[in-house]
N, CA, C and O of each residue as an XYZ file, in Angstrom:
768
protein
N      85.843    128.348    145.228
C      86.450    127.352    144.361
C      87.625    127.963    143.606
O      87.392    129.108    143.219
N      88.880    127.465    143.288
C      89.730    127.764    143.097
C      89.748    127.702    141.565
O      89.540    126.608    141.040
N      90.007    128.915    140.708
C      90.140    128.232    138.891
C      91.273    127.346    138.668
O      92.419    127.299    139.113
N      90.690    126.756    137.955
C      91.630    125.334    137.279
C      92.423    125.841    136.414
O      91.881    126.387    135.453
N      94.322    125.820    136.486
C      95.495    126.553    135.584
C      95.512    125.458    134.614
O      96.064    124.425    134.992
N      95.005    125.485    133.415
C      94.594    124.278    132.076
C      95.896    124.564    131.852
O      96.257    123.389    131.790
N      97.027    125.256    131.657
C      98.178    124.997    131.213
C      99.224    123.746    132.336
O     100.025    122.867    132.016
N      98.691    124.248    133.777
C      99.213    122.736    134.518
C      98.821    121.719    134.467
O      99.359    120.617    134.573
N      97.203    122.233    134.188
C      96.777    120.250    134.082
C      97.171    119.746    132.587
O      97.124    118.563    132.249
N      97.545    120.760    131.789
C      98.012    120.035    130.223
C      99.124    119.689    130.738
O      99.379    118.497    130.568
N      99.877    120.270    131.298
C     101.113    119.318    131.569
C     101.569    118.395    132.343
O     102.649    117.806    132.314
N     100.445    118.276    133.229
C      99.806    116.496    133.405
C      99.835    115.708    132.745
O     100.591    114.737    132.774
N      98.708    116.047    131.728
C      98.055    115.251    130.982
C      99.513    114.739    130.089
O      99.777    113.551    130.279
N     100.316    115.361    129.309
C     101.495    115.036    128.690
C     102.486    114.315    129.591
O     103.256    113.394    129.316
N     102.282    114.953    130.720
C     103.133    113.947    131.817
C     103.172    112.565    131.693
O     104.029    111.682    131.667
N     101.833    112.674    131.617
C     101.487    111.152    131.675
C     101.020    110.140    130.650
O     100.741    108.952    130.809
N     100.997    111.034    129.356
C     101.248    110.470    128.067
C     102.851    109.970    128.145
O     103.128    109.068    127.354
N     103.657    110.327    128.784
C     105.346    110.428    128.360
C     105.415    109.171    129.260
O     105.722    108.007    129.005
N     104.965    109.894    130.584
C     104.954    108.546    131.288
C     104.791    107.076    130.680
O     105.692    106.285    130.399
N     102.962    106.864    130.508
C     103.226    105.177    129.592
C     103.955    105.275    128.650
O     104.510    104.210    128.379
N     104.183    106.021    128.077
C     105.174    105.663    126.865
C     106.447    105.115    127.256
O     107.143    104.249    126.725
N     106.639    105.952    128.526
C     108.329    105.054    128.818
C     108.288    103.934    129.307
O     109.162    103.090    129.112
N     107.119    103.735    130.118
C     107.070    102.880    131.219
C     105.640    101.734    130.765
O     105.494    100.624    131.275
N     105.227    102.001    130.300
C     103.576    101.050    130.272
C     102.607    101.750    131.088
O     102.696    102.862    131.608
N     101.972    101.181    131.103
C     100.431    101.481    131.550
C     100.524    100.825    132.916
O     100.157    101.593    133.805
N     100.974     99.427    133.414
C     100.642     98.913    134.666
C     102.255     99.882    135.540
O     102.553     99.859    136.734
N     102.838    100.474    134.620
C     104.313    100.775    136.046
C     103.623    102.379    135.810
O     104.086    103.207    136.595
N     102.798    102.799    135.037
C     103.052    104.344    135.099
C     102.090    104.588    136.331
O     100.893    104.684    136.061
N     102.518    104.710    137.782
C     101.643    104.727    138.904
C     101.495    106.608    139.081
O     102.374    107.346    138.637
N     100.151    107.180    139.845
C      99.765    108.071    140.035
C     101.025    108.940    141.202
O     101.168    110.061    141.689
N     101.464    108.118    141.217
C     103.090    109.018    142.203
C     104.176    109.685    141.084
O     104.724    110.783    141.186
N     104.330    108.673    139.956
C     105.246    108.407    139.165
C     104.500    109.783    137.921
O     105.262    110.676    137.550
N     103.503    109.769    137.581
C     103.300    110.715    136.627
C     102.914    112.124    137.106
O     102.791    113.076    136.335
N     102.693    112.203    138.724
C     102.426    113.426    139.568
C     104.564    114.238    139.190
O     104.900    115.411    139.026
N     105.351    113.087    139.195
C     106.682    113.521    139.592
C     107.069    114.320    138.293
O     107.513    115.460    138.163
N     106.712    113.217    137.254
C     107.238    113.719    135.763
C     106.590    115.064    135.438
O     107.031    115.638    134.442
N     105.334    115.817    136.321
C     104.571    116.498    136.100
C     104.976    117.959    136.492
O     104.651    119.005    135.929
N     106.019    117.716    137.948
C     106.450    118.618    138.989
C     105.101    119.363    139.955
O     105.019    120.475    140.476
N     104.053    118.099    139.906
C     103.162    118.435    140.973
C     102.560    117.379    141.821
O     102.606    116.176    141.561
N     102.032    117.877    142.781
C     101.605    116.529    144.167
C     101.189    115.706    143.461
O     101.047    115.904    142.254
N     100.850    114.405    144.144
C     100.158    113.358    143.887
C      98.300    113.930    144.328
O      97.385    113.372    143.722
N      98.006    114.907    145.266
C      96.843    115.831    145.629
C      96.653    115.895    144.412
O      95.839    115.185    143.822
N      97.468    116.860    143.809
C      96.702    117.668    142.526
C      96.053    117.110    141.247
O      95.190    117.550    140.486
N      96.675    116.146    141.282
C      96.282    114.889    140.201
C      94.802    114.456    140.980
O      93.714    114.548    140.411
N      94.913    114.153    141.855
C      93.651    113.460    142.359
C      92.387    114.297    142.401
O      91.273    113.878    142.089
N      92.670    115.516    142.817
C      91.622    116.760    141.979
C      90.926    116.625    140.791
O      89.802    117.088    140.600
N      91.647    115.933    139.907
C      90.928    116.614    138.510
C      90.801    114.920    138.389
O      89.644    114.715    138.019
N      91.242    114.114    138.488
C      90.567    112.873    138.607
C      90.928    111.670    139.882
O      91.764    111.849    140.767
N      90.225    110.649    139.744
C      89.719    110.175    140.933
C      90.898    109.062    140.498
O      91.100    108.636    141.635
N      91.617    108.461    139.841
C      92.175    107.513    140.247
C      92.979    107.652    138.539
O      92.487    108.404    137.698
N      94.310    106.765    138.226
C      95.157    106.414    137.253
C      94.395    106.152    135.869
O      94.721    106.796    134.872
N      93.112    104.950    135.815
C      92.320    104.835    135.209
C      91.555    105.772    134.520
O      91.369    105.892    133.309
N      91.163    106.383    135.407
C      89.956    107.872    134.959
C      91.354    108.574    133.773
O      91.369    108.533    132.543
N      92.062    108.978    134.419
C      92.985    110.032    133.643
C      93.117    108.834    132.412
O      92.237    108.856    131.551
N      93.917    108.059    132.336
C      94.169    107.112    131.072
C      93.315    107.548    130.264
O      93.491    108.247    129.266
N      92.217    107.064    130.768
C      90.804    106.677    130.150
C      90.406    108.040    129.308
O      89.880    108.161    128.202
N      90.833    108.952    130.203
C      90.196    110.659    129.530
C      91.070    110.301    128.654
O      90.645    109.665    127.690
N      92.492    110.596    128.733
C      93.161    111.054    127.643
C      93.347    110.377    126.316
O      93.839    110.876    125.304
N      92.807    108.982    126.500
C      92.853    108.127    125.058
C      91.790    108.451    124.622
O      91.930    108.475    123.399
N      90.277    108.861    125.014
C      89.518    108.872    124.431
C      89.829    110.922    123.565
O      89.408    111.257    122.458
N      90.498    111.683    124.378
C      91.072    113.259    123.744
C      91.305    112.882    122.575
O      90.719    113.138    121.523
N      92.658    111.928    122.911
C      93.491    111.818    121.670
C      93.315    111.141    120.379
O      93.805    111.387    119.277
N      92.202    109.898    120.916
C      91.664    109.567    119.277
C      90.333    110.163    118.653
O      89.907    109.928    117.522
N      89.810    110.914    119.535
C      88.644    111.959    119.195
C      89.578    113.059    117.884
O      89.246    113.568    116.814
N      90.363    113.040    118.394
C      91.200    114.415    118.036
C      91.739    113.788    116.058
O      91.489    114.324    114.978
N      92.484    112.547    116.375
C      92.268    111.659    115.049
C      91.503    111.373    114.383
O      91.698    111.331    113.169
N      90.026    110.989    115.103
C      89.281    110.465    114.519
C      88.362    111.626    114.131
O      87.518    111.415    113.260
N      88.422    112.448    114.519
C      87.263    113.986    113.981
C      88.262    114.126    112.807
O      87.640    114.181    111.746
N      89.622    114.204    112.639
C      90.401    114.392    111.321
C      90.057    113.990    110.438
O      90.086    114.710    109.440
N      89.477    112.438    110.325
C      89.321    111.213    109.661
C      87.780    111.922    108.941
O      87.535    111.958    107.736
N      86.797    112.493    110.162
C      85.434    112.596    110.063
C      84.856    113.887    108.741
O      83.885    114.006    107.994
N      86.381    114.825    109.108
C      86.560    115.838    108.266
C      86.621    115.649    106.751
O      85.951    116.143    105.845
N      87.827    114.614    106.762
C      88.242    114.114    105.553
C      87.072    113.673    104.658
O      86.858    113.941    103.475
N      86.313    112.864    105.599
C      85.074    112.164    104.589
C      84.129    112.945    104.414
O      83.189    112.662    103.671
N      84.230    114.202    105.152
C      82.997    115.113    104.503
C      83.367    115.748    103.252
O      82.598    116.074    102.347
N      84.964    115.927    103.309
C      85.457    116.899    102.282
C      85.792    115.686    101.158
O      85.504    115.944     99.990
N      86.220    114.746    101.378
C      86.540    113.579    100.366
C      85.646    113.127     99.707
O      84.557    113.084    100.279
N      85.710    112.620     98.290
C      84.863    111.625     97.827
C      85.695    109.965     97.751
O      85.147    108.878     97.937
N      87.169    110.226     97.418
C      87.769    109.185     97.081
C      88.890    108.782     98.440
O      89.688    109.506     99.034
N      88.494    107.061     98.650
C      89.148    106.705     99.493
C      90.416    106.967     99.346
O      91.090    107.181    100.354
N      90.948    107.001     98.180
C      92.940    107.467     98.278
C      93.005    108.217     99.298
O      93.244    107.843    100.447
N      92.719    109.727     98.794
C      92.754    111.089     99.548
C      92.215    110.902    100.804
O      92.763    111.629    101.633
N      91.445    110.280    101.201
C      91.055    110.134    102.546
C      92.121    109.630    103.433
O      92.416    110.047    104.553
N      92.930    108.164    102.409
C      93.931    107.652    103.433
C      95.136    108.461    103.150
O      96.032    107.743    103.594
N      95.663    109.466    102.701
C      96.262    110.172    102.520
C      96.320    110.975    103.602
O      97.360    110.924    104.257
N      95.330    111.817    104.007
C      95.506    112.861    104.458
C      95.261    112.258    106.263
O      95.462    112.973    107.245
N      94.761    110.707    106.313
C      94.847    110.228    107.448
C      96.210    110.418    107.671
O      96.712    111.262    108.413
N      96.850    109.488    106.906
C      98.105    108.685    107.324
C      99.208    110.061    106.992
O     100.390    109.739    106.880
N      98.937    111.266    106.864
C      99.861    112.272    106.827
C      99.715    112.595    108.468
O     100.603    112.432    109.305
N      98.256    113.133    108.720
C      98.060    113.753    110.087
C      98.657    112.469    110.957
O      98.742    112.635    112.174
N      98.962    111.543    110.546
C      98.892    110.558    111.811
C     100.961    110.852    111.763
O     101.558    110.971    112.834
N     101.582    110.907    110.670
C     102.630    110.516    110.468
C     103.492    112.369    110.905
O     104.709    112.485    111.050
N     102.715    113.300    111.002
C     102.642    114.437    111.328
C     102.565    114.424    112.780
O     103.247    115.232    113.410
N     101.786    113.571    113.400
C     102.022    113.352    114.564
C     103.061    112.676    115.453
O     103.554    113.061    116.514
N     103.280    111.471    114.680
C     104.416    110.970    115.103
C     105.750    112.148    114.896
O     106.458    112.617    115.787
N     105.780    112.298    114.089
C     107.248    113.294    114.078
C     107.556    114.623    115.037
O     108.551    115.301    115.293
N     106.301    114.620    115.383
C     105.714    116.228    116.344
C     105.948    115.630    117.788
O     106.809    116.087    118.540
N     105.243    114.732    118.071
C     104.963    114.414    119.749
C     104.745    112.625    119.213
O     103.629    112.113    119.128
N     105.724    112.065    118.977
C     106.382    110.569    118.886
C     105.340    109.851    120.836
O     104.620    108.856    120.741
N     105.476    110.440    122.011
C     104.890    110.027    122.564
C     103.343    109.785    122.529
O     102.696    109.094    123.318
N     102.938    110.408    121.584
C     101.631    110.030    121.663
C     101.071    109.308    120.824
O      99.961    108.835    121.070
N     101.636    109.099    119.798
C     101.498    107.349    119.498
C     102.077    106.548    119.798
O     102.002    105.534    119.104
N     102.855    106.544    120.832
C     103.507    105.504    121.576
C     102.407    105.168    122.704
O     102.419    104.039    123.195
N     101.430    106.144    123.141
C     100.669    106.137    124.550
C      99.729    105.049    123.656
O      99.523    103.885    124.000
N      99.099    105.824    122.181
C      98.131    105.123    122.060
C      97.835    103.424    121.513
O      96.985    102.536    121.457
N      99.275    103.787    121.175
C      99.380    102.288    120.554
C      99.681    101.307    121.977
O      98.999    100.296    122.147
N     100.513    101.610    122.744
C     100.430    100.611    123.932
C      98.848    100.440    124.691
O      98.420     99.362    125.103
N      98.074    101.802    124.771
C      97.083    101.901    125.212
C      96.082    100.892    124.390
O      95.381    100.190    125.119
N      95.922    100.728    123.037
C      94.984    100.066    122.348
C      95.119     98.924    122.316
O      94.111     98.308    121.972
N      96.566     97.965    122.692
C      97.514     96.779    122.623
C      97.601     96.168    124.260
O      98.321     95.188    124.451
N      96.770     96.841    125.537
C      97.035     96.630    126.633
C      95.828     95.557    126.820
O      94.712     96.010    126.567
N      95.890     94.337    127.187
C      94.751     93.990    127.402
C      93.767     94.177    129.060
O      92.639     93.701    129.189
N      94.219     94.658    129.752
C      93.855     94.913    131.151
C      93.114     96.755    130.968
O      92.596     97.259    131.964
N      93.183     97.704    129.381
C      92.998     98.595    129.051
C      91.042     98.331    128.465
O      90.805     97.740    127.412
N      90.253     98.715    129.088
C      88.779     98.455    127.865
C      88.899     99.649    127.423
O      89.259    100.718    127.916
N      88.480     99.246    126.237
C      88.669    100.389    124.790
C      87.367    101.336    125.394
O      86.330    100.768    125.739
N      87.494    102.655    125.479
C      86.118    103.049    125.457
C      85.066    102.997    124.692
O      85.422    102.786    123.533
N      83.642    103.114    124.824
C      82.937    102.687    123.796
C      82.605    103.896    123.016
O      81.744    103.770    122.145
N      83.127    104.990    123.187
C      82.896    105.928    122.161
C      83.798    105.895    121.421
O      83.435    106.044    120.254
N      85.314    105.707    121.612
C      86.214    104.973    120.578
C      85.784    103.988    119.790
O      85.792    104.068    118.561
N      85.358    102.940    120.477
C      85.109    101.904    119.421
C      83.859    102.341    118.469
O      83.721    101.850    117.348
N      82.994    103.269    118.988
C      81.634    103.489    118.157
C      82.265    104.492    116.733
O      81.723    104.433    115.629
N      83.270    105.225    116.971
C      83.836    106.093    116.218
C      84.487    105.148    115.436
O      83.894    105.034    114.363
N      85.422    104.447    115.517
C      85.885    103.199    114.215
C      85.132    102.489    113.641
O      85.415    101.979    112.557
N      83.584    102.240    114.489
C      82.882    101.730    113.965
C      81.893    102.295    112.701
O      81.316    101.650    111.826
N      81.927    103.684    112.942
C      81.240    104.567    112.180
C      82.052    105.135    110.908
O      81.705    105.387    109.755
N      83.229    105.229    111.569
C      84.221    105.571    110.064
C      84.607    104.243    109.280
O      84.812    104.444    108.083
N      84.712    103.263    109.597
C      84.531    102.064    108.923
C      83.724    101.799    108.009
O      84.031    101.253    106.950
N      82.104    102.331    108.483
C      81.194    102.210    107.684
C      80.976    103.097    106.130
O      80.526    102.907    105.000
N      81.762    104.383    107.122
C      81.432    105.702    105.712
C      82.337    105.115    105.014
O      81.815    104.833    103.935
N      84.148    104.543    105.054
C      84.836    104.881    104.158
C      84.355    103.427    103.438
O      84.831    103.369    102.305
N      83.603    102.321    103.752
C      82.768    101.303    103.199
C      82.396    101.624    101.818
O      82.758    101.362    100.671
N      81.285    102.483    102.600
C      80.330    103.086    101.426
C      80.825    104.080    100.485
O      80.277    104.027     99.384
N      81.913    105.164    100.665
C      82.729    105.928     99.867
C      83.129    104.641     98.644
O      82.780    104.611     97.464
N      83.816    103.826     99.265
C      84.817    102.791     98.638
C      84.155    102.182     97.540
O      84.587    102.041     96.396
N      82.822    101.762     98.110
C      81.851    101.132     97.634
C      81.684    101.743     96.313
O      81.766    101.120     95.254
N      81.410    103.185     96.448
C      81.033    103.849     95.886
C      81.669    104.504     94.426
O      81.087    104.803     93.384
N      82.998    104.586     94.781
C      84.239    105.075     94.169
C      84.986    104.156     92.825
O      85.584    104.414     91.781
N      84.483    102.814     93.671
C      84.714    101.066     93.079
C      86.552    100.913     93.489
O      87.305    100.158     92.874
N      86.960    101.766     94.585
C      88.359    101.307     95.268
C      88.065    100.451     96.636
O      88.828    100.503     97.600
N      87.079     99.795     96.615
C      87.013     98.946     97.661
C      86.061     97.900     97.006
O      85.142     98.274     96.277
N      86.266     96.735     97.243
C      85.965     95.181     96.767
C      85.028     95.292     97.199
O      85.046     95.749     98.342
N      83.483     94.919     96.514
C      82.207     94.604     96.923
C      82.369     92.674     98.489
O      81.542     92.231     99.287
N      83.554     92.302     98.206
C      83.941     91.667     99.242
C      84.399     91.752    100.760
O      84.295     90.911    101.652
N      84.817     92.743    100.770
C      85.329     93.908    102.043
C      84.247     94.323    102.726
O      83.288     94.944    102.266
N      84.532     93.740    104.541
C      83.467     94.386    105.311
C      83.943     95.101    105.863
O      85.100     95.412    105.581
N      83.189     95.758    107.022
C      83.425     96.986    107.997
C      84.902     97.180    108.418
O      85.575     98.210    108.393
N      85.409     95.271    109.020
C      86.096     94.770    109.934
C      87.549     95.127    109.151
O      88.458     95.823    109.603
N      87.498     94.401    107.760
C      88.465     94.467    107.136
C      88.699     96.125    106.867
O      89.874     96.439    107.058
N      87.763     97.330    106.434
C      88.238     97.984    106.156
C      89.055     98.727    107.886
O      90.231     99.093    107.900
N      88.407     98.783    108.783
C      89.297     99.200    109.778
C      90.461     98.902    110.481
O      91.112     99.590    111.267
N      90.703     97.150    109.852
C      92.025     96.663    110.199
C      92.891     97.260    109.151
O      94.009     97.726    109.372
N      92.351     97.218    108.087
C      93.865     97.367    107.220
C      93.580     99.435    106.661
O      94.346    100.108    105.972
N      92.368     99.834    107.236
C      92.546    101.418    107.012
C      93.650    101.913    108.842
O      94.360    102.916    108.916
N      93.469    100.973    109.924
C      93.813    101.847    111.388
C      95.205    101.060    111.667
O      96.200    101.627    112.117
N      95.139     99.483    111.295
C      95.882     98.345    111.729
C      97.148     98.557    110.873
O      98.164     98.321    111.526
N      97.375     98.925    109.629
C      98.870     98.969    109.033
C      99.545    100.308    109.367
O     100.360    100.404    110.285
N      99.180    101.325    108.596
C      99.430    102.481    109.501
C      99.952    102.182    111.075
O     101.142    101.949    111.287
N      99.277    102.201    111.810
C      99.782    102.324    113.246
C     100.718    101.380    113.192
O     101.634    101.909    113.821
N     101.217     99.992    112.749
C     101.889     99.056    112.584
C     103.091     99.848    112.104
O     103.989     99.902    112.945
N     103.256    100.284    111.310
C     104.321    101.269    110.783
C     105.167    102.012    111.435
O     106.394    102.070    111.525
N     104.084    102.692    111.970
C     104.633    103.909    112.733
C     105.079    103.215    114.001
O     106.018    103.694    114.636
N     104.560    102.284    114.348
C     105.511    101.580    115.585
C     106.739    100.679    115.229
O     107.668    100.488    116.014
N     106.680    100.281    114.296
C     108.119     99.686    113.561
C     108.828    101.023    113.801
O     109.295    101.238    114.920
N     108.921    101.776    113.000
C     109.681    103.066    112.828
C     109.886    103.680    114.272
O     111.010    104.130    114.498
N     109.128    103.738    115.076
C     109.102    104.005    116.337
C     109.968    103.406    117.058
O     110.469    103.874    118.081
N     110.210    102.293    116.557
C     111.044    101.398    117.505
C     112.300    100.862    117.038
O     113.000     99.937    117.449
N     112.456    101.991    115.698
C     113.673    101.462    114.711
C     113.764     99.925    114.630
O     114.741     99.410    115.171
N     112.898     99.162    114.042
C     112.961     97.574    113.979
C     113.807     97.678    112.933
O     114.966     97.275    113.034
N     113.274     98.294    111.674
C     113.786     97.885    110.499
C     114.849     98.584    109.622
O     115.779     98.133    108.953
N     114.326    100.044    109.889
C     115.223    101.238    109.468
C     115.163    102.361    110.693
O     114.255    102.422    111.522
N     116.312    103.231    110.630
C     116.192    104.775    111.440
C     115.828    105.788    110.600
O     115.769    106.966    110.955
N     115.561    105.355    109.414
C     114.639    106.595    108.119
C     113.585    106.725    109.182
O     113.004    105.800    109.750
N     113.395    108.298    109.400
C     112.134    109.318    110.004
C     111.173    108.723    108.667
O     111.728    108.303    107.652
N     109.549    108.753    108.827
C     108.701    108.485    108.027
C     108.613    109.667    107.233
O     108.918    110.791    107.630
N     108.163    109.361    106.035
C     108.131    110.642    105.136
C     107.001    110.385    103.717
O     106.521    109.324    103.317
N     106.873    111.375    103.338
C     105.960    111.806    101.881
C     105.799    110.328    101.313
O     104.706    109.797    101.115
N     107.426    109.549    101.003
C     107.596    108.287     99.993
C     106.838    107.285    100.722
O     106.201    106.388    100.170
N     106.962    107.538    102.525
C     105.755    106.146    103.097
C     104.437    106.513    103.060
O     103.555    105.676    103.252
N     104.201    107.639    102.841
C     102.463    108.065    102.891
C     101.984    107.457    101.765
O     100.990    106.766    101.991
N     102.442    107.485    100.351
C     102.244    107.182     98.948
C     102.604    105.444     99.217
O     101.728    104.629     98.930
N     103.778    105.027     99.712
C     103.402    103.480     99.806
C     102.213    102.846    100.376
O     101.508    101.998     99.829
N     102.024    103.536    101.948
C     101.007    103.124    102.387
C      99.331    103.367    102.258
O      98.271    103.237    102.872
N      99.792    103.720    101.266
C      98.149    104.555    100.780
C      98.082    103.506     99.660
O      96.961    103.151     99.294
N      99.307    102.907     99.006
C      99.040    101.901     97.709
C      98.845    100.714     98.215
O      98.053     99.955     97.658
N      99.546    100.321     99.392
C      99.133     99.226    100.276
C      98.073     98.859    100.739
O      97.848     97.666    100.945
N      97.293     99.717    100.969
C      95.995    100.034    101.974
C      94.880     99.706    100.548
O      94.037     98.809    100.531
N      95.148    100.664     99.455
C      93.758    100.436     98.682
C      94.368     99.034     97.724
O      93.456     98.285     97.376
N      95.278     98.758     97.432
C      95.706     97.036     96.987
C      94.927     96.111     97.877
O      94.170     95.338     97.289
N      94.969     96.051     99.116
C      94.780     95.198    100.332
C      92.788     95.437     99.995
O      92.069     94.445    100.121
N      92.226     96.670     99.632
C      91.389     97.025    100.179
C      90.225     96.707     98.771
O      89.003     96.751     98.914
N      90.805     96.445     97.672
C      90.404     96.190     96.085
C      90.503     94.554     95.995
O      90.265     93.978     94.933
């Protein structure tokens, strides 16, 4: 058996993050992200069995990778501010670092022909609940506010943002320190 070079298949895997990002999810075909990759369409098929499988791995990497951030935060946090703080930094840290990969994930989460995996969804479902009960707890979240609401307006504005900005709708201002502090006043206003 031949060892697997993890520095080529990472640059797959980014291949083909760059890929949907330019292209979508239904044009980014297993020819098309083998090319952007500078390897066969074989070699791809090695490490997974079809376009899907790979997608599928890498959205569930990449919001594992967010969402363990998130998981951190609430162990070390007591107060929802700081929690959405240090989300919406790592997230806005990301965008400025590798801009394609919230471009992958946001088309990826927005695709409807895409099923969310269910360990993704069990993970929003679970951080929903803690920053609930933090909130609850703290009295920065409305004894009115359920699960639903806190994960739309803790995952749903944020990412909304960063794809405005992404897509220069409104301004070409790079995101910075002054939107972390807006959107952190937005988020617990919305969330009180």
């Amino acid at each position: 058996m031949r060892p697997v070079n993890l520095t080529k298949l990472d640059s797959v895997k980014f291949a083909a993050i760059k890929t949907i990002a330019r292209v979508g999810y239904a044009s980014a075909t297993v020819a098309l992200i083998a090319k952007e990759a500078g390897v066969s369409d074989g070699y791809l098929y090695r490490h997974y069995s079809n376009k899907s499988e790979l997608v599928k791995s890498l959205f569930i990497e990449n919001m594992n990778i967010f969402h363990n951030h998130i998981f951190n935060l609430i162990e070390k946090e007591n107060r929802i501010e700081s929690i959405l703080e240090g989300s919406f930094r790592f997230l806005v840290d990301t965008f400025t670092h590798v801009p394609e990969m919230i471009a992958f994930i946001f088309l990826m989460d927005h695709d409807h022909d895409f099923e969310q995996p269910k360990e993704v969804s069990d993970n929003f479902l679970s951080i929903g609940k803690k920053l609930l009960k933090i909130g609850f707890d703290s009295g920065e979240i409305s004894k009115l506010r359920n699960v639903e609401d806190v994960i739309m307006i803790t995952f749903g504005l944020p990412v909304k943002l960063v794809e405005l900005r992404r897509k220069q709708i409104v301004t070409k201002n790079p995101l910075g320190e002054a939107d972390i502090k807006n959107l952190v006043e937005i988020c617990l206003k919305a969330l009180s």
